[in-house]
Phi, psi and omega in degrees: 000331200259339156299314216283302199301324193254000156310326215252307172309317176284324172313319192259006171235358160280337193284337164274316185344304241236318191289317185250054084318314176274357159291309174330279190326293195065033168269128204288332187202176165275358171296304177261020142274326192294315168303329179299304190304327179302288174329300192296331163263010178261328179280309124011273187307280180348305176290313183312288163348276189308323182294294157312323169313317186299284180318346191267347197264334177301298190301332179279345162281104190343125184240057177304319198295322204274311128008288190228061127209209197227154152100161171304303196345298193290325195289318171315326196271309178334292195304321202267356168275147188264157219195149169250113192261015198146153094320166172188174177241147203270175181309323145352301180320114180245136151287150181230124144291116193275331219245356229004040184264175186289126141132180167278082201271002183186172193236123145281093176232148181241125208263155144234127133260119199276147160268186239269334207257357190089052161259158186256115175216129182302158185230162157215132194149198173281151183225145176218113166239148194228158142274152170208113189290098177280138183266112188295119155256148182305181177240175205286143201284124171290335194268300159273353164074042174273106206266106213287130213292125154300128174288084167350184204215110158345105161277097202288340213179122170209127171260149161245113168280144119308153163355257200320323183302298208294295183343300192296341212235028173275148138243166166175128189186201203299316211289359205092177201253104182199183147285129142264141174253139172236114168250157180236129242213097171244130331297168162312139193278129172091013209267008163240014179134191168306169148278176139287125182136168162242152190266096153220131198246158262207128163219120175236142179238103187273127175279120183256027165298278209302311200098333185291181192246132141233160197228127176198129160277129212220099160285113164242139202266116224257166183120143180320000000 
C-alpha cells in the first residue's frame, strides 16, 4: 500500500511538469527540438573557445605586475583584466555597391574582438583582412577514383592595418561597437554576372599585448 501511494505522489507531481513543458517548449516536432539543442551546444562550445583562448593569452602574457609585488592582490588585478580571447565578424559585414552601377566595389567588414565572456574589448596590433574566391572543384572520379588537385584561392581584395591603422578604425554608435575595414574591389566583382566560386572573407589578428594569433571567417553571399 505504501509503494502503490508514493507511486501516485510522483505521478502527480511529475504529471504538470510534463504538462507544462510542452505549453513552454512551442516545438513543432522533435526535429526542431533536436536544432534548438544543437544550437544551444554550439553557443556552448563558442563560449568555452573564448574562454580558454582568454586564459591562454593571460599565461602568455609578461606578468611583470606579479614580480614587482607581494601578495594575492596584484595577481587578482591581473586575473580580472580583459584579454582577446578571439574575433569575429558583426552582422554588418557586407558586399557593398558603392556606385549603384552593375557590380559589386567593395566589402564593409566590421570586426569585434571578444573577451572570455563574448564581450567587446578594445585591442591593440595588426589586422589583415583579405577577400578571397574559391574556385569550385570537382570531387573524386567514380570511374577512376581519382581525386582533383585543390585550387589556392583567389584574393580578390586585401587590407593590412597597423598598430595606429586599427586605433583609427575603432567605431561605436547607433551601428555598435567594432573595427571597420573597407576593401576595395578594381575591377568590380560580378559585373558580367555571379562569380563562379564561393566568396570568403578571412580576418586575421596578431594581438600584439599577448603574441596570439586569432582568426575568424565570414561566407559571403553575392547577390540581392
Amino acid at each position: 500500500m505504501r509503494v502503490v501511494c508514493t507511486l501516485g505522489l510522483v505521478f502527480l507531481v511529475l504529471l504538470p511538469v510534463g504538462g507544462c513543458s510542452r505549453k513552454v517548449g512551442g516545438f513543432k516536432n522533435k526535429q526542431q527540438e533536436l536544432e534548438y539543442r544543437i544550437d544551444e551546444l554550439e553557443a556552448a562550445n563558442r563560449r568555452l573557445d573564448a574562454e580558454r583562448g582568454e586564459l591562454a593569452a593571460k599565461v602568455g602574457e609578461l606578468t611583470f605586475a606579479l614580480d614587482a609585488a607581494t601578495g594575492t592582490s596584484s595577481g587578482a588585478v591581473v586575473a580580472a583584466l580583459p584579454r582577446c580571447a578571439g574575433i569575429t565578424f558583426d552582422r554588418l559585414t557586407a558586399l557593398v555597391d558603392r556606385d549603384d552601377q552593375l557590380g559589386i566595389e567593395g566589402v564593409d567588414a566590421y570586426i569585434r574582438p571578444v573577451d572570455g565572456r563574448r564581450r567587446f574589448v578594445q585591442v591593440a596590433g595588426t589586422m589583415r583582412v583579405q577577400l578571397l574566391l574559391h574556385s569550385p572543384v570537382s570531387g573524386t572520379s567514380e570511374v577512376s577514383g581519382s581525386t582533383s588537385e585543390s585550387v589556392p584561392p583567389r584574393v580578390l581584395a586585401e587590407v593590412t592595418l597597423d598598430p595606429y591603422g586599427l586605433r583609427e578604425a575603432f567605431r561605436s554608435g547607433l551601428t555598435g561597437t567594432h573595427y571597420a575595414v573597407r576593401l576595395g574591389l578594381t575591377p568590380a566583382l560580378g559585373g558580367s554576372g555571379e562569380p563562379e566560386g564561393i566568396l570568403e572573407l578571412v580576418a586575421q589578428f596578431d594581438d600584439a599585448v599577448t603574441g596570439l594569433r586569432h582568426l575568424a571567417t565570414k561566407r559571403l553571399d553575392f547577390g540581392p
